[in-house]
C-alpha positions in Angstrom: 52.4 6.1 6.2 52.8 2.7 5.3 50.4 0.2 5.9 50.9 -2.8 8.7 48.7 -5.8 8.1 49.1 -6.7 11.9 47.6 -3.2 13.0 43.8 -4.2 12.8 41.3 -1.4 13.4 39.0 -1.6 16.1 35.9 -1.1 13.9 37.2 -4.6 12.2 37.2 -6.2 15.9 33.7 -5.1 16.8 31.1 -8.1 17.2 28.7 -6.1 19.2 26.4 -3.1 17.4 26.9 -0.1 18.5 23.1 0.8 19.8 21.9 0.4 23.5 19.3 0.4 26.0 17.3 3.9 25.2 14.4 4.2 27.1 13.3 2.3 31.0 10.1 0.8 30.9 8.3 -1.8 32.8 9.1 -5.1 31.2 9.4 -8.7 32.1 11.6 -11.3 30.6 9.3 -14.6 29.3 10.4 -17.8 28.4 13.9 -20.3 28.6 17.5 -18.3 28.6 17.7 -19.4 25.1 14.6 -18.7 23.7 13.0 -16.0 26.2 12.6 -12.6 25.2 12.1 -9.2 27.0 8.2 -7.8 26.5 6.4 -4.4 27.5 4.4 -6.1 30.0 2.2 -3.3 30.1 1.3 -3.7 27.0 0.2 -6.9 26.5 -3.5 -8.1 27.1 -5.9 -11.1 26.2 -6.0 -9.0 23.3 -2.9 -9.1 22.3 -2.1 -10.0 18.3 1.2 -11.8 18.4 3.2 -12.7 15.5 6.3 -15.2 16.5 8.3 -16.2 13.5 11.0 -19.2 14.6 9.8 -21.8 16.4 13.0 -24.2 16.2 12.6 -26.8 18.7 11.5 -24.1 21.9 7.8 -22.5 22.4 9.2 -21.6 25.8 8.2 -17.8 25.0 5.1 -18.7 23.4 3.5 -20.3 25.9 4.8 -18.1 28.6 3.3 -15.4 26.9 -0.3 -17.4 26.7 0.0 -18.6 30.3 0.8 -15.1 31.5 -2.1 -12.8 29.8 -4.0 -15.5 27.9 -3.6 -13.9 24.5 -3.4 -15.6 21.1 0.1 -16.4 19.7 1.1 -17.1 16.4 4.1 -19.3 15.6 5.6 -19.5 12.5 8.5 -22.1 11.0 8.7 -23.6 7.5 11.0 -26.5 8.6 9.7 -29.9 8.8 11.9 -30.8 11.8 10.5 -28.1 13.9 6.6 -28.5 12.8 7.1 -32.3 13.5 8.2 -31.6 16.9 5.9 -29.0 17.9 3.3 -31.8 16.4 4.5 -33.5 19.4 4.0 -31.3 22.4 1.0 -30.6 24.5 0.0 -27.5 23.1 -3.0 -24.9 24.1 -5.7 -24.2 21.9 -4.3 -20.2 21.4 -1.1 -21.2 20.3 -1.6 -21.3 16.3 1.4 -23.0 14.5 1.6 -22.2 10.6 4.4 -23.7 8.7 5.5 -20.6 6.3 8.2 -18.7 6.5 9.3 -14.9 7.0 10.2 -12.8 4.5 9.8 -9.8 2.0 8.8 -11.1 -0.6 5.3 -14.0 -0.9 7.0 -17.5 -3.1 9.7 -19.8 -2.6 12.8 -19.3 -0.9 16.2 -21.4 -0.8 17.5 -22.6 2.7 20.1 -23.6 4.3 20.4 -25.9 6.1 22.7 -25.6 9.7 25.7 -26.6 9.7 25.9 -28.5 12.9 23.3 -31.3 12.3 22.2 -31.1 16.0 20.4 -27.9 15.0 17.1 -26.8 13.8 16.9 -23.3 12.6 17.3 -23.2 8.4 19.0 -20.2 7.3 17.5 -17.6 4.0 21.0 -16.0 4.2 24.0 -19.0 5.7 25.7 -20.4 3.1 27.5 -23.5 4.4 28.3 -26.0 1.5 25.7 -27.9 1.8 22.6 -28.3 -0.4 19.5 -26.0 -0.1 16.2 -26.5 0.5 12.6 -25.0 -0.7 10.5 -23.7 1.5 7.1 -21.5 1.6 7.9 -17.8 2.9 5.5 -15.0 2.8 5.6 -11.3 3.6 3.9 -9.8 6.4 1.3 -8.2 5.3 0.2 -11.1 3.2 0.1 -12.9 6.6 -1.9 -9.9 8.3 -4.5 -9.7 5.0 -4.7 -13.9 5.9 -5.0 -14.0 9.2 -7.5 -10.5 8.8 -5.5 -8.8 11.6 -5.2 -4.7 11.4 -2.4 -4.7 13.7 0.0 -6.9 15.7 1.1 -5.6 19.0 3.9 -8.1 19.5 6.4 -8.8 16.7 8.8 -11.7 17.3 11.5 -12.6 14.7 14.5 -15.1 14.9 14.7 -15.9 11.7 18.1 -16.5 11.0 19.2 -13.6 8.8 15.9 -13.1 7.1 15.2 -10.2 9.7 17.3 -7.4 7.9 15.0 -7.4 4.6 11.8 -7.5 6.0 13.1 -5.1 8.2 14.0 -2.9 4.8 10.6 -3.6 4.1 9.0 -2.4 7.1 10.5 0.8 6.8 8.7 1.3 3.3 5.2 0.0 4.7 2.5 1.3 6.8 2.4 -1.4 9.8 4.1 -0.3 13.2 4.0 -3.2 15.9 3.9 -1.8 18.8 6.7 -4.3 19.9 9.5 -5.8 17.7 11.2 -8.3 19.7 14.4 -10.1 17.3 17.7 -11.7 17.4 19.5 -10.1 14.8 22.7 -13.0 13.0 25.7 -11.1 12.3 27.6 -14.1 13.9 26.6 -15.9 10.5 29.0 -15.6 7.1 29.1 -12.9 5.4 26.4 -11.1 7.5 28.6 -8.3 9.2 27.6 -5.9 12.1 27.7 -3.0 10.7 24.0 -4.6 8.5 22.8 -5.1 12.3 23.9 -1.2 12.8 22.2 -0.3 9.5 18.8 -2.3 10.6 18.9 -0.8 14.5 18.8 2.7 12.5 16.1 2.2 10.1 14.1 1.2 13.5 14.8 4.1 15.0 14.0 6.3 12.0 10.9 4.4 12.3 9.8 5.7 16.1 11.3 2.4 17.6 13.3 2.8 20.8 15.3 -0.3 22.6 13.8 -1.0 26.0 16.1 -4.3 26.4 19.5 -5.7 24.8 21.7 -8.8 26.0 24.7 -8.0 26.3 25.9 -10.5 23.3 24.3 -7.9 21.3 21.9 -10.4 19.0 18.7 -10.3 20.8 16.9 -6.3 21.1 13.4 -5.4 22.5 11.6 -2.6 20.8 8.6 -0.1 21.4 6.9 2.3 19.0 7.0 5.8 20.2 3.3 5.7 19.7 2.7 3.9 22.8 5.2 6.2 24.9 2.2 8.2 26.5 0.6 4.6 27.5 3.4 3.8 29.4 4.3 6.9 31.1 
C-alpha cells in the first residue's frame, strides 16, 4: 500500500497523554487558575514538608497552602527575575525561598531563556535561538540532606521540562512523596507526549496513582499508594 503524506495518524495528532483520573479522594484545588494545584487535603498538616520548585512570578499556591494548614513551604527558582520579585512581596515567615534549581544532577546547568520576553519561567530543555544562561540546580536529595528533611509529603514541580529526568531519577531512588503535584511541557520543542506517557508510567510503576488532571493534560496530582489506607 502506498504511502499518502496527507493521511496523518492519529497517534501523530495527540497533544493530550493518554493517562487519567485513577483513584477519588478528598482533595481541594489551592491557589490562582494558573498557578493553583489539586492537593490531598487530608493529607496535609502543620507538619507538612513541602517542596515547590517554580516560583515564576505567582506564590498563589504557596501561600494558599500556608494560610490553609499553616505548614512550612519551600519555594524554589534559580532565575533572577523571579527571586527579585518574590523580594518584593509581603511574604510569611514559613514561606522559605531558595534560588537553586531542580534537577538530577548537583552543578551548573544551561537555560533558556523564554521566548516571549513577557515571561518568566527559564527552560533546562527549550531551545529557542537565543543565548543561554548558567544557573545553580541541585538534585533532590542533595536538597533533603540540606534542608535535613527525611521525607517531603508534598512535591511540587513546574519546572519547565526538567521534570522528566528527575522523574527518571526518582524511580532509581529511595524517596516517595506522598504527593507529586507537576505540570509536565510537552507543548515545548522537541519534548513530545509520548515522554509525558513514558514519565506518567514510571509513576505508576512507582505506587503513584492520579487523583486530579486538567483536562489540557499538563498539570497531574499524584498519591503514593502508601497513604491509600489513610485515606480510606
Amino acid at each position: 500500500m502506498s504511502f499518502n503524506p496527507f493521511r496523518i495518524p492519529a497517534r501523530w495528532l495527540r497533544r493530550r497523554p493518554r493517562a487519567n483520573q485513577q483513584i477519588t479522594i478528598p482533595s481541594l484545588h489551592l491557589g490562582s487558575d494558573y498557578g493553583g494545584y489539586a492537593v490531598a487535603s487530608d493529607l496535609v498538616t502543620r507538619d507538612s514538608v513541602v517542596y515547590s520548585f517554580g516560583i515564576g512570578e505567582d506564590l498563589s499556591f504557596d501561600l494558599a497552602l500556608i494560610e490553609r494548614f499553616g505548614c512550612a513551604v519551600h519555594a524554589f527558582d534559580p532565575t533572577p527575575r523571579s527571586l527579585a520579585w518574590a523580594k518584593t512581596q509581603a511574604l510569611p515567615e514559613n514561606l522559605h525561598i531558595h534560588g537553586v534549581g531542580l534537577a538530577d544532577h548537583d552543578g551548573i546547568a544551561s537555560f533558556s531563556p523564554p521566548a516571549n520576553p513577557k515571561h518568566v519561567s527559564h527552560s533546562l530543555t527549550a531551545r529557542n535561538g537565543a543565548e543561554r544562561i548558567e544557573f545553580e540546580v541541585k538534585s533532590l536529595d542533595t536538597l533533603m540532606r540540606e534542608l535535613c528533611h527525611d521525607r517531603i509529603d508534598i512535591l511540587k514541580m513546574d519546572i519547565e521540562g526538567a521534570e522528566y529526568p528527575v522523574i527518571d531519577q526518582l524511580a532509581h531512588g529511595a524517596t516517595r512523596p506522598a504527593q507529586i503535584l507537576l505540570e509536565f511541557h510537552h507543548q515545548l520543542p522537541g519534548v513530545t507526549v509520548a515522554r509525558t506517557d513514558r514519565a506518567l508510567r514510571t509513576l505508576g510503576q512507582l505506587g503513584y496513582k492520579i487523583f486530579h488532571c486538567q483536562p489540557s493534560g499538563h498539570e497531574f496530582s499524584l498519591v503514593h499508594q502508601a497513604w491509600m489506607t489513610t485515606l480510606a
